[in-house]
C-alpha positions as CSV (number, residue, x, y, z in Angstrom):
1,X,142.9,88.6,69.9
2,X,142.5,89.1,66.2
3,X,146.0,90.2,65.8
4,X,147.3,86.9,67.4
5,X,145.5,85.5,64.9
6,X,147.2,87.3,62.3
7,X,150.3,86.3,63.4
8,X,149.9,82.6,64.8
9,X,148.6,81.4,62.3
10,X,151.2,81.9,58.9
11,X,153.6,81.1,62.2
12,X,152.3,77.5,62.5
13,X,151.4,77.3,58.6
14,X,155.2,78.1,58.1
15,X,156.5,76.1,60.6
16,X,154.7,72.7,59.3
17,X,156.0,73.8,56.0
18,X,159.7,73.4,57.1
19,X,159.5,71.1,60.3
20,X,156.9,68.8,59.2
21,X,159.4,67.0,56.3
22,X,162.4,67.1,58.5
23,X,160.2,65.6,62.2
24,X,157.7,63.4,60.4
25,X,153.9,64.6,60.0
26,X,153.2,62.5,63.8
27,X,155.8,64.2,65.5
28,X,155.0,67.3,64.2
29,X,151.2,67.2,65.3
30,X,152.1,65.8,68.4
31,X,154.2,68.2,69.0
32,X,151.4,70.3,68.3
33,X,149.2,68.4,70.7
34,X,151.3,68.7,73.6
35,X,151.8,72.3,73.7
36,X,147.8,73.1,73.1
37,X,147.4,70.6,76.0
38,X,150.5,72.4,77.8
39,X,147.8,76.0,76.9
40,X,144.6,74.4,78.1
41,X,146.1,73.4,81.7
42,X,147.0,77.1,82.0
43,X,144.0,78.6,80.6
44,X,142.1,76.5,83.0
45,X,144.3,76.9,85.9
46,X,144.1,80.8,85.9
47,X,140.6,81.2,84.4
48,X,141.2,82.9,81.5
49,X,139.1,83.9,78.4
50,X,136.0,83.6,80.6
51,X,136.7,80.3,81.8
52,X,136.1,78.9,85.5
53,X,138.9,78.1,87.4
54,X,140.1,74.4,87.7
55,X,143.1,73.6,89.6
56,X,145.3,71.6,88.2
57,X,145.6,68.4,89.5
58,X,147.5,65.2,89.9
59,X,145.6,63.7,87.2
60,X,145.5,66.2,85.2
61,X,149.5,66.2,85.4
62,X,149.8,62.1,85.1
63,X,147.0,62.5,81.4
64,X,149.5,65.1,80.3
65,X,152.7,63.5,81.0
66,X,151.4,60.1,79.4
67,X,150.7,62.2,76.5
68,X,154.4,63.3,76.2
69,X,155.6,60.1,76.9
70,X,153.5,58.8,73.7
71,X,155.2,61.7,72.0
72,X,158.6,60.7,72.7
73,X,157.4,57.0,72.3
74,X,156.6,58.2,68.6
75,X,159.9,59.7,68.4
76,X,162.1,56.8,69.2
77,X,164.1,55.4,66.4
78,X,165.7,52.3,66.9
């Protein structure tokens, strides 16, 4: 645990120091967003890190796909 620490974090800290100029600070986060969403579906699908078990549902599917589409809806250019 500690050593993903050690590791995740300069990886994030260096990747908003190059990607975040090139994708724009809100489609950077987003970004962000999505795949910690993405995490926490898993994490509570399979119980992990002490957690109880919730399936993963319909809903749960629809709240994170809206989420991506306002991702991409932020990532449109006209």
């Amino acid at each position: 645990m500690i050593l993903s620490r050690l590791i995740n974090g300069p990886i994030f800290v260096l990747s908003s120091l190059v990607l975040a100029p090139k994708l724009g600070a809100a489609v950077f986060l987003s970004t962000a967003i999505v795949g910690t969403m993405a995490a926490a579906l898993i994490i509570d699908h399979f119980g992990f890190l002490a957690y109880k078990p919730q399936p993963i549902t319909v809903l749960r599917v629809v709240g994170a796909l809206m989420v991506i589409g306002g991702m991409m809806l932020i990532q449109w250019k006209r």
